[in-house]
N, C-alpha and C positions, 0 to 999 in steps of 0.2 A: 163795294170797291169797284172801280178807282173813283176817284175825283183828281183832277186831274189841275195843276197850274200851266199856266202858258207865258212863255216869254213875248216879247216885245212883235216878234213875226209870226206868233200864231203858235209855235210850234210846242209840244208837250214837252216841261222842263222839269217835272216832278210829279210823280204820284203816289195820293196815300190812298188809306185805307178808310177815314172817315174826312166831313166836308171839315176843311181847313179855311184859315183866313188864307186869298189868293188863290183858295180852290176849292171852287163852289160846284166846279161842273163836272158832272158825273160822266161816265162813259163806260158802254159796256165794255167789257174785258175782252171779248174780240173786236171791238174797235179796230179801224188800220192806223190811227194815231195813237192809240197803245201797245200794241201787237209792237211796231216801229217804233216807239221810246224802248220796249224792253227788249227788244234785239240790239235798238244800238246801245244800249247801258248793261247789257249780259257779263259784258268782261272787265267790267269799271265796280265790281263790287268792293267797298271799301270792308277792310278787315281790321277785325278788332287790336292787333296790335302789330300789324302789319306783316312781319314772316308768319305767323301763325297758318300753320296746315290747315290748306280745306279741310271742311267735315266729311269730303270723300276720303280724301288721303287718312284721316283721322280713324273711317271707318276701315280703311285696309291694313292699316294700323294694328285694327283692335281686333281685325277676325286672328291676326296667330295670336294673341291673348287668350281670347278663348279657346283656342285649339288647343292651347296647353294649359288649359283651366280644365276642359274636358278630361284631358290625357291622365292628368293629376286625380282627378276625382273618381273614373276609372279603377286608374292604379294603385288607388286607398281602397276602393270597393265601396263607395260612395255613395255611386251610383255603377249600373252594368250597364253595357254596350245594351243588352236586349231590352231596359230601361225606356229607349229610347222609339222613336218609330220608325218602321221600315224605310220609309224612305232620307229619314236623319243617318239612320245606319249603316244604308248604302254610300250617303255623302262623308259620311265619317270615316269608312272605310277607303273610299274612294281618296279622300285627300293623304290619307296619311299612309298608301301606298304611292301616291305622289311626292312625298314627302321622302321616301324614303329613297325612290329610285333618282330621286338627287342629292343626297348626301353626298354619292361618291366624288359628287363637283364640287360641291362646296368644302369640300375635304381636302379637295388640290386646290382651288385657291386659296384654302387658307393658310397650307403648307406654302404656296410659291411663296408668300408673304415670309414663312421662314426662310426660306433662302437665303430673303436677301439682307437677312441679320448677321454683322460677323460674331465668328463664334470666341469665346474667350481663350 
């Protein structure tokens, strides 16, 4: 990889991975006509069904999944916290006194939200 096509002014219009028809010419990957196709097409990724969450957002997503995939399994005795390795159980620990010392937010706003229901 790449091979690269070119439009009418020279310039890099597309690249794969192996030689294609229209792109025969290989180029190395730090190339400055490669480097600069994929800077300027960085933000032009087209998505499989268009709002679909990036795979970042998807992975931030999935880390409280597991957090309470963890907490459950724990909590059944599944598995033990000391299960684990020291440094998972410092992070383990670590987040979920993070966790906690925000509840008391997310507790008022979820109450504001009562408020502003009237009542029967």
């Amino acid at each position: 990889m790449p091979f690269v096509m070119r439009d009418g002014n020279g310039q890099v219009m597309a690249i794969y991975r192996e030689m294609a028809a229209g792109a025969e010419e290989y180029l190395p990957p730090t190339h400055p006509a490669v480097q600069g196709f994929l800077q300027q097409n960085a933000g032009n990724q087209p998505q499989a069904q268009g709002d679909k969450p990036s795979m970042l957002q998807s992975d931030l997503d999935m880390i409280r999944v597991y957090e309470d995939l963890t907490d459950i399994l724990i909590s059944k005795n599944v598995v033990m916290l000391t299960d684990f390795p020291p440094a998972a159980q410092d992070k383990l620990m670590r987040r979920k006194r993070l966790r906690s010392s925000l509840s008391p937010i997310t507790e008022l706003l979820d109450g504001a939200d009562d408020e502003d229901q009237e009542l029967p």
